[in-house]
Each structure stands twice: as C-alpha cells, then as structure tokens.
Residue frames as qw, qx, qy, qz and C-alpha x, y, z in Angstrom:
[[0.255, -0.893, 0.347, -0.131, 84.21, 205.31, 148.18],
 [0.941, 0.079, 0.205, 0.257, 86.26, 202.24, 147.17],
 [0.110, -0.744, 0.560, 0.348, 89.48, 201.84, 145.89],
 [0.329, 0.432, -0.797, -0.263, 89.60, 198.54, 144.83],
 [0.830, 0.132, -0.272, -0.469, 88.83, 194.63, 144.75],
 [0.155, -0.342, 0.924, 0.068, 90.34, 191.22, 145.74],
 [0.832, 0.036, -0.091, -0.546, 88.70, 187.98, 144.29],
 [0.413, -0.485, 0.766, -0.093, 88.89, 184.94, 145.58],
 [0.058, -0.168, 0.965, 0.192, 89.21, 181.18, 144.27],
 [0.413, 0.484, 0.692, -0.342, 85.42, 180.37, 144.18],
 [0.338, 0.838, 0.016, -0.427, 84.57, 183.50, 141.96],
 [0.124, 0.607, -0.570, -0.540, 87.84, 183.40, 139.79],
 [0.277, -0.096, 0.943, 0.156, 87.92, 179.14, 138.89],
 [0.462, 0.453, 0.762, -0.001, 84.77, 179.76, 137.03],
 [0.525, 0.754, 0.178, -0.352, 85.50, 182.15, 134.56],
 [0.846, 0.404, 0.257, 0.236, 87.10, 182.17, 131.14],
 [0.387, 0.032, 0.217, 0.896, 89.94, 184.15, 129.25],
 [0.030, -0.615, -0.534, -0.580, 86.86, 186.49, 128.41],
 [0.467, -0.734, -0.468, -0.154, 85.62, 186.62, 131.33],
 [0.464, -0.598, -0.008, 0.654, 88.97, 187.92, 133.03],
 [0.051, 0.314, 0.213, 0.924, 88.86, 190.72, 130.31],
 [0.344, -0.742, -0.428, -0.384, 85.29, 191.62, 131.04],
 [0.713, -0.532, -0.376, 0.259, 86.56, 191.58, 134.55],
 [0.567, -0.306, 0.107, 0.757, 89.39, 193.69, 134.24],
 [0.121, 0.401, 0.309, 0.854, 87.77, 196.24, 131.83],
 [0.370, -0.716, -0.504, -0.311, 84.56, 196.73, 134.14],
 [0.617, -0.663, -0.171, 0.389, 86.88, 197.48, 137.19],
 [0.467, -0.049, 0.117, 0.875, 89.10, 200.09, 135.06],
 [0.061, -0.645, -0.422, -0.634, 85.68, 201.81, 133.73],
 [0.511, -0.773, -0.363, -0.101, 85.15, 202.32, 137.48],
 [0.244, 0.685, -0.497, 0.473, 88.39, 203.50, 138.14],
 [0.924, -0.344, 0.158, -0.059, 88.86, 200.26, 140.56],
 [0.118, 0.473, -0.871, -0.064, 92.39, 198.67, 141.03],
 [0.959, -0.189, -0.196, -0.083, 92.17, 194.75, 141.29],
 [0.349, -0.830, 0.382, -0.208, 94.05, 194.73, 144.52],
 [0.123, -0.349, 0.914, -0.167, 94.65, 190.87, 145.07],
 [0.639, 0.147, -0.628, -0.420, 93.84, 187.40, 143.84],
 [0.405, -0.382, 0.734, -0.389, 93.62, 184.63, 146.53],
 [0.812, 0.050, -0.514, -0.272, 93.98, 181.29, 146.06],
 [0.818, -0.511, 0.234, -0.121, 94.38, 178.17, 148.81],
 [0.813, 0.224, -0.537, 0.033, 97.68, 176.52, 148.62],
 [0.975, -0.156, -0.048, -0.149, 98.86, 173.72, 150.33],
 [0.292, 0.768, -0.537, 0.192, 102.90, 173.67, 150.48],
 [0.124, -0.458, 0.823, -0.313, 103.14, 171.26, 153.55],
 [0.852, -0.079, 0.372, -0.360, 100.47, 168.43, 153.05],
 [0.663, -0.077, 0.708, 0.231, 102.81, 166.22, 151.14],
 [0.242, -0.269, 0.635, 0.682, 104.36, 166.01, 147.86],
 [0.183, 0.418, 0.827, 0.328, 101.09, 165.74, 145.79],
 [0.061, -0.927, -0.354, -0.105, 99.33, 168.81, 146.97],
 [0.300, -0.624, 0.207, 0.691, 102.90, 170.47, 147.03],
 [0.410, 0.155, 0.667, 0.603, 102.66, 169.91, 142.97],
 [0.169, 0.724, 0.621, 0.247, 99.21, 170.83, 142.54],
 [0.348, -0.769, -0.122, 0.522, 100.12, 173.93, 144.83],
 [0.261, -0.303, 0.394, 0.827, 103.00, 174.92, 142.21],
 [0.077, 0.449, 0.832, 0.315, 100.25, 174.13, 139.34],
 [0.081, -0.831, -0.521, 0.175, 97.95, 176.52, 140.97],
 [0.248, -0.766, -0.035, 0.593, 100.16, 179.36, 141.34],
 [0.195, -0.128, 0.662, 0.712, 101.23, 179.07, 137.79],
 [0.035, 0.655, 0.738, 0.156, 97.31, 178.91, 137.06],
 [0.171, -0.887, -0.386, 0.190, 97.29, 182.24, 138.81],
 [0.263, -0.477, 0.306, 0.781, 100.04, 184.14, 137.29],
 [0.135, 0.414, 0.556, 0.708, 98.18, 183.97, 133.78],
 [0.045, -0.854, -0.515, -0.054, 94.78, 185.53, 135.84],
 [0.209, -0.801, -0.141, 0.543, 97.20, 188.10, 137.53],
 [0.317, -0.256, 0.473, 0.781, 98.51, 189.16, 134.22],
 [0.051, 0.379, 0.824, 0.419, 95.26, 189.22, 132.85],
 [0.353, -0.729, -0.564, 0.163, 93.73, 190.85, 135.46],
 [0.393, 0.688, -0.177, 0.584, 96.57, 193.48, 136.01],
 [0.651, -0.736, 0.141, -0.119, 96.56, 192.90, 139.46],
 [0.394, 0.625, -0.577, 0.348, 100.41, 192.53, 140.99],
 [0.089, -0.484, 0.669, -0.557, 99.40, 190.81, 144.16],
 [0.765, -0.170, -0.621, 0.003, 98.60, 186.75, 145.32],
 [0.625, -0.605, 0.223, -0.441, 97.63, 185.78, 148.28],
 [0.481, 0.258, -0.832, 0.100, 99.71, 182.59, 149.84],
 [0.704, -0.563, 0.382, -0.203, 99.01, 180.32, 152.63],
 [0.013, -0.587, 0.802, -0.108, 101.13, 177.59, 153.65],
 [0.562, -0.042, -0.796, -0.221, 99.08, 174.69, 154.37],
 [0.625, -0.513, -0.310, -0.500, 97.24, 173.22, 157.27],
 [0.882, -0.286, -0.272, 0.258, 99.76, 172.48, 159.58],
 [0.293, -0.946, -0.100, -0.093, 100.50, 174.80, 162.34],
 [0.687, 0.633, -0.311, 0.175, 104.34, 175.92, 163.56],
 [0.286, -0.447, 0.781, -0.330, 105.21, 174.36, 166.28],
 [0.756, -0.128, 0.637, -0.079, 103.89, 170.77, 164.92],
 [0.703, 0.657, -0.250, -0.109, 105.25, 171.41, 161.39],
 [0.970, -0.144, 0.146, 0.133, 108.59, 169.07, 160.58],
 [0.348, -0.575, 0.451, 0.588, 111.64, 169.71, 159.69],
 [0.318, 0.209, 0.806, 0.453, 110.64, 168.29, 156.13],
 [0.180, 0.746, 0.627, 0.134, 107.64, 170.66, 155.93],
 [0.126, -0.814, 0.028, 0.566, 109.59, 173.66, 156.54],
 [0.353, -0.305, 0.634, 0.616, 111.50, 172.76, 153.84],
 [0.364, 0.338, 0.771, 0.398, 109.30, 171.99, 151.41],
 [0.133, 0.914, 0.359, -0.134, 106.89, 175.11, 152.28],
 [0.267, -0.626, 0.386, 0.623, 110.61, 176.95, 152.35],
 [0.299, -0.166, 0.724, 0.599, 111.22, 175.38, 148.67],
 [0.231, 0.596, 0.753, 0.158, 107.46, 175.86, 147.40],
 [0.091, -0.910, -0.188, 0.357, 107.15, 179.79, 148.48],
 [0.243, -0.590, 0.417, 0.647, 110.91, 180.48, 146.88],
 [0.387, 0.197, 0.687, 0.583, 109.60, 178.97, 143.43],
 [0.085, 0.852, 0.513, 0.063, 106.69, 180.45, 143.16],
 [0.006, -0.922, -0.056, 0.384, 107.96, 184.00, 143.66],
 [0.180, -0.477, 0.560, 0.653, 110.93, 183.77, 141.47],
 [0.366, 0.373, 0.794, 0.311, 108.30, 182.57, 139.16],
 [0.070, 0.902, 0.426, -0.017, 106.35, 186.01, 139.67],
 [0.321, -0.676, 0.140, 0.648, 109.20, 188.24, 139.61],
 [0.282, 0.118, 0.482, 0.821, 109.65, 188.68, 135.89],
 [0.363, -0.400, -0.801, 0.259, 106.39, 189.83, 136.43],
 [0.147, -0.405, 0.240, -0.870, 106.36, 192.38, 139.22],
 [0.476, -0.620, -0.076, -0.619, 104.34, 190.44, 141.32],
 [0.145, -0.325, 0.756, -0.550, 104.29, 189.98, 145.04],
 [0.641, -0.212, -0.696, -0.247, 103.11, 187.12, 146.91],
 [0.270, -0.518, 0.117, -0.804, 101.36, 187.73, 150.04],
 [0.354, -0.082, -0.883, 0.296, 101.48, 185.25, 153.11],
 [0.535, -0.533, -0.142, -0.641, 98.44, 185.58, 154.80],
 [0.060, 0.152, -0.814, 0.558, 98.85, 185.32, 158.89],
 [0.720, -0.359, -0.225, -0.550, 96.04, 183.36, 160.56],
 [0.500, -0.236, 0.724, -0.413, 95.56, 181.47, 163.84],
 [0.602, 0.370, 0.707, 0.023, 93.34, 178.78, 161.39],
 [0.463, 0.306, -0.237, -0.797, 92.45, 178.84, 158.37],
 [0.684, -0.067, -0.286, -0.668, 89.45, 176.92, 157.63],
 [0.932, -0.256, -0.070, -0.247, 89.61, 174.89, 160.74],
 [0.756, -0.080, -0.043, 0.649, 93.49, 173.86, 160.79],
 [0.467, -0.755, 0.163, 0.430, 96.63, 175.87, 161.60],
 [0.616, 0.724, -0.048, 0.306, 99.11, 177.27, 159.26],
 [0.793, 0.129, -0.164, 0.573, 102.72, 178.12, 159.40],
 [0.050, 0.570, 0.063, 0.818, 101.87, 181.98, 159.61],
 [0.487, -0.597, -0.616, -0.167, 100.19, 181.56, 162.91],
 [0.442, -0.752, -0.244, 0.423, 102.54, 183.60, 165.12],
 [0.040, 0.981, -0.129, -0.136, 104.82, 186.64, 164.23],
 [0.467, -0.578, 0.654, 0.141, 107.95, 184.62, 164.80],
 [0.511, 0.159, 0.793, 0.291, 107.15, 181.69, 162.33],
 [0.433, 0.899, 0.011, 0.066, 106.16, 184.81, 159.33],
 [0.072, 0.895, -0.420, -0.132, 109.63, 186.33, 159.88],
 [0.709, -0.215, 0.663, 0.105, 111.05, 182.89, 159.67],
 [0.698, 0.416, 0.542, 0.215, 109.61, 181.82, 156.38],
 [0.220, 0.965, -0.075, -0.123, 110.36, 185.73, 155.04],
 [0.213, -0.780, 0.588, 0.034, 113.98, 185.22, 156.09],
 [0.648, -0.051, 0.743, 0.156, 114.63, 180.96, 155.05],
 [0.634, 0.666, 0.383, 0.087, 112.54, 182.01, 151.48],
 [0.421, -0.331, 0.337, 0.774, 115.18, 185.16, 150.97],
 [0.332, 0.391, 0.623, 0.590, 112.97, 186.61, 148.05],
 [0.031, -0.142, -0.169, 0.975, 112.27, 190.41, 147.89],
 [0.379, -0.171, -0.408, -0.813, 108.70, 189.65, 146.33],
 [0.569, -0.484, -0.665, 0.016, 107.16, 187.84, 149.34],
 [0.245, -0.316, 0.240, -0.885, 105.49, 190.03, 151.68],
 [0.035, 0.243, 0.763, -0.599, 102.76, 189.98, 154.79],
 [0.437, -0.363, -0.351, -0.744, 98.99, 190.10, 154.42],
 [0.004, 0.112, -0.761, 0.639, 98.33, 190.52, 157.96],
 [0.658, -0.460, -0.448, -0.393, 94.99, 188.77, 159.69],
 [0.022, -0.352, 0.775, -0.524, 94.92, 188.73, 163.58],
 [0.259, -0.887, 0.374, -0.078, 95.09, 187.96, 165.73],
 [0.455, 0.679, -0.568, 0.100, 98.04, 185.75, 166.23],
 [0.796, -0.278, -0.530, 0.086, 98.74, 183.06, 168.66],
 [0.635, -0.561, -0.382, 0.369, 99.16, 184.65, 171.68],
 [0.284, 0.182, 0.257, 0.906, 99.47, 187.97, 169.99],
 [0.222, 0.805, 0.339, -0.433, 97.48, 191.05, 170.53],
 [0.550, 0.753, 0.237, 0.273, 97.22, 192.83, 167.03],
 [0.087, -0.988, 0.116, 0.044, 98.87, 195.53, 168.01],
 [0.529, -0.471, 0.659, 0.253, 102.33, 193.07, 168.90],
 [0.713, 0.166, 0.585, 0.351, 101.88, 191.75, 165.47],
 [0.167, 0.979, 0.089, -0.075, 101.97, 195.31, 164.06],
 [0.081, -0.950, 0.282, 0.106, 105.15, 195.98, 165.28],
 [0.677, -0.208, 0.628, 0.321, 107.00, 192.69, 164.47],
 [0.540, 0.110, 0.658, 0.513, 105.65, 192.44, 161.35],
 [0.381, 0.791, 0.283, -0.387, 104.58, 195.91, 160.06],
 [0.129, 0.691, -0.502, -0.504, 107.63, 197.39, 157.71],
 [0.097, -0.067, 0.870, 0.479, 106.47, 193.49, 155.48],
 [0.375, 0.465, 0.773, -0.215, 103.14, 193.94, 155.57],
 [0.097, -0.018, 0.471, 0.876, 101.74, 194.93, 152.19],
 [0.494, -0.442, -0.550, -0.508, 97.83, 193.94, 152.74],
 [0.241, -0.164, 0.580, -0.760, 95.64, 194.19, 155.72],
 [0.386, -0.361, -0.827, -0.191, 92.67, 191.72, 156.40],
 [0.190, -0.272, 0.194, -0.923, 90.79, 194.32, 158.63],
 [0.503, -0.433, -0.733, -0.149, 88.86, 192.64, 161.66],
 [0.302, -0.288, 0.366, -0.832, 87.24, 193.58, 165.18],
 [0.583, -0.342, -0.641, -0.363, 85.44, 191.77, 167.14],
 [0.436, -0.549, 0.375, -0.607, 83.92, 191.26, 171.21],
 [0.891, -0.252, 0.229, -0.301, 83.67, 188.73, 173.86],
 [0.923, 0.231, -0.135, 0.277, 86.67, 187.10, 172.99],
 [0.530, -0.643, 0.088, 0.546, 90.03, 188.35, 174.27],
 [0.268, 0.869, -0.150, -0.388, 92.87, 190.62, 172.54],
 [0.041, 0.576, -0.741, -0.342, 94.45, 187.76, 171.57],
 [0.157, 0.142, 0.973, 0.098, 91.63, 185.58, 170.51],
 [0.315, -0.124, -0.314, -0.887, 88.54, 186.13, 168.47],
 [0.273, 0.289, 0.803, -0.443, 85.23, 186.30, 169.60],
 [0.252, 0.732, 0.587, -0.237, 81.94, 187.77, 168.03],
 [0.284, -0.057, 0.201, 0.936, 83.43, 189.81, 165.06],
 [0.121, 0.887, 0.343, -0.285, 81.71, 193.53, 165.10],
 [0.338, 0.939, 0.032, 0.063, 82.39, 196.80, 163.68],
 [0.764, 0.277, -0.305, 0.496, 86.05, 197.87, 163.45],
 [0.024, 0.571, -0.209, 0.793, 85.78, 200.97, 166.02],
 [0.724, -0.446, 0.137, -0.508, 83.33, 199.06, 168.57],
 [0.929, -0.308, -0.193, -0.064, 85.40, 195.76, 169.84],
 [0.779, -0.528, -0.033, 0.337, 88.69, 194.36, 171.83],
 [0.671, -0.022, 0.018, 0.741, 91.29, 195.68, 169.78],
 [0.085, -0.729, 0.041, 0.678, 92.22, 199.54, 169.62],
 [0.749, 0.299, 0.447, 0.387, 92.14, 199.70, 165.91],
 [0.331, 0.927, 0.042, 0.171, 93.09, 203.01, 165.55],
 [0.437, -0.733, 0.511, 0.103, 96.33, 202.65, 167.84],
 [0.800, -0.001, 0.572, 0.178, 96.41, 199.27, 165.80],
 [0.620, 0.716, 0.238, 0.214, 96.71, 201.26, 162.25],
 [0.077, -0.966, 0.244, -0.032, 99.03, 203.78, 163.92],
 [0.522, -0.549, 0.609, 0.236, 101.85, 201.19, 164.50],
 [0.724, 0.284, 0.499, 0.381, 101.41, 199.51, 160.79],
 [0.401, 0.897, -0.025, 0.185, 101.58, 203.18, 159.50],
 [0.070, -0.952, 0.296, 0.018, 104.68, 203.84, 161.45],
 [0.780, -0.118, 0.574, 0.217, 106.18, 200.53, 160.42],
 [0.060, -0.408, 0.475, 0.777, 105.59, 201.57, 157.13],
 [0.196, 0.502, 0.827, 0.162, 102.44, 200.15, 155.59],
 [0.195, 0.356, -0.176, -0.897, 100.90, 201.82, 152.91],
 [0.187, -0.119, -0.847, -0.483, 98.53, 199.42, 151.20],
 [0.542, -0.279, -0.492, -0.622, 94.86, 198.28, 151.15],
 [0.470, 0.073, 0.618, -0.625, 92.33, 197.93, 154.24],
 [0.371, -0.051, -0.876, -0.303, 90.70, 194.60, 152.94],
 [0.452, -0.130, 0.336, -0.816, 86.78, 194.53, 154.48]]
C-alpha cells in the first residue's frame, strides 16, 4: 500500500553507479516513486564543512539523476537560530542559494527539513519564523519545507499554518508524555498529543499535496 521511498546517506554512500540502476529499476518494477534522497549538510560550521557541504550536494545531484528522484533533503547545520551569527546566516543564506540554482536545470527541489535538533544540536529550521526567513533571504523557487515537529515553542498544528502552502514533504510523527510542543514517547500517529488529523487538515488547506514520510 506504498507509494514510494526516501533513502538516506548511510544506505546511498555505499553503493555504486550499478547499484543506483539496480536501485532505480527494482523500485519502477514495483511501481514505487523514489520520493527523496537525504543527505546531512553542514552550511554554518565554518568554511571547511561549508565546501564539503557544496561537494556533497553536487555528489547528490548525480544519485538524484540517477535515481530519478526530484527531491533532496537539506539541513542547515548544527547551530540553532537565535545563537546563529550574522556570518552564519550568510553563509547558510549563500550555501542553500548555490546549491539550488545548481539543481534547477534539473527540476529538482531541495527540501529544508524543520527540527528542534537534529542529532543532538539545533539547526536554523528550528522555529517557523527562522524557515520563512531562510525561504525568503535564499529567493529560489526550488527550495521548499520538509516539515518535522514539533517546533520550538510550536504546536504542529501552528507550524501547519505558517508554513503549510511551502511544505512539499512531511516527516509524520506522534508521540505521548511530552507536551504539544515538545516530544515525548513517540507512538502511533492517531493515539498521542497532537490532533493529527486536524494537523493534516491545515497542511491540506495550505496546500500540501506530497508524501507522508513514516
């Protein structure tokens, strides 16, 4: 009862030109899209892991062309937005705007993934306000929202409506014993804090039409 696939940086960095055929034939036989690639980058830890960052993303335009998939994941780096610098906006500002105008001949979109952490640190994406920022400073029609709540001091629902009509992916979560604007114990999607049908109703009437990601 799929639709489709994302793979992530673990899984992809070990296979070959082959192996992304195989990959990409085995998921058409099944009548599977490959939805979205996801790699980690790094835009604000300093000028060396901004490079490798660009590197990467160029690493990942051959898979998504290989793959036929039209949609990267982005983060931003590890450093949260209210204790990012004026210098790290910029750069993340000047790292995000290459990269897509790199994917636009293309067709593909690059997908800012919102998170309170990610693995342990903060990211730029962390509230509603600091996404529509970086949307709006980057100016590029191929950078879009792959929404994860909650949000600092966000209840899903509030990050619906700020940022539904960019969201193109969904990272689909629930959970209990935590609040509505902080995870706790993640459970089923129908049994914990948030309302997740009320919570799908405002990204549909935003306009979101893409992939529930499980």
């Amino acid at each position: 009862g799929y639709d489709g696939f994302e793979f992530w940086d673990q899984y992809l960095r070990r296979l070959t030109v082959m192996d992304l055929k195989w990959l990409r034939e085995c998921a058409v036989s099944h009548n599977l899209e490959i939805v979205q690639i996801c790699p980690y980058f790094d835009f604000t830890g300093g000028r060396d892991k901004w490079e490798e960052t660009i590197k990467v993303a160029s690493q990942y335009l051959g898979y998504a062309n290989e793959l036929g998939c039209k949609m990267i994941r982005a983060y931003t780096g590890r450093v949260g937005s209210k204790e990012a610098t004026k210098r790290q906006w910029e750069e993340c500002v000047e790292g995000l705007r290459q990269i897509c105008r790199s994917g636009k001949p293309y067709g593909i979109v690059f997908a800012l993934e919102t998170h309170q952490y990610i693995h342990g640190g903060p990211c730029l994406t962390d509230t509603s306000e600091s996404t529509l920022r970086l949307l709006t400073d980057v100016g590029e029609e191929n950078l879009k929202v792959n929404l994860q709540t909650p949000l600092i001091g966000e209840t899903p629902v509030y990050s619906a409506e700020r940022l539904g009509e960019h969201v193109v992916h969904l990272r689909a979560h629930n959970w209990v014993g935590g609040s509505p604007t902080y995870w706790g114990r993640l459970t089923f999607l129908d049994s914990g804090e948030t309302n997740f049908e009320e919570f799908i109703r405002v990204l549909r009437k935003r306009g979101f039409d893409g992939y529930i990601s499980i």
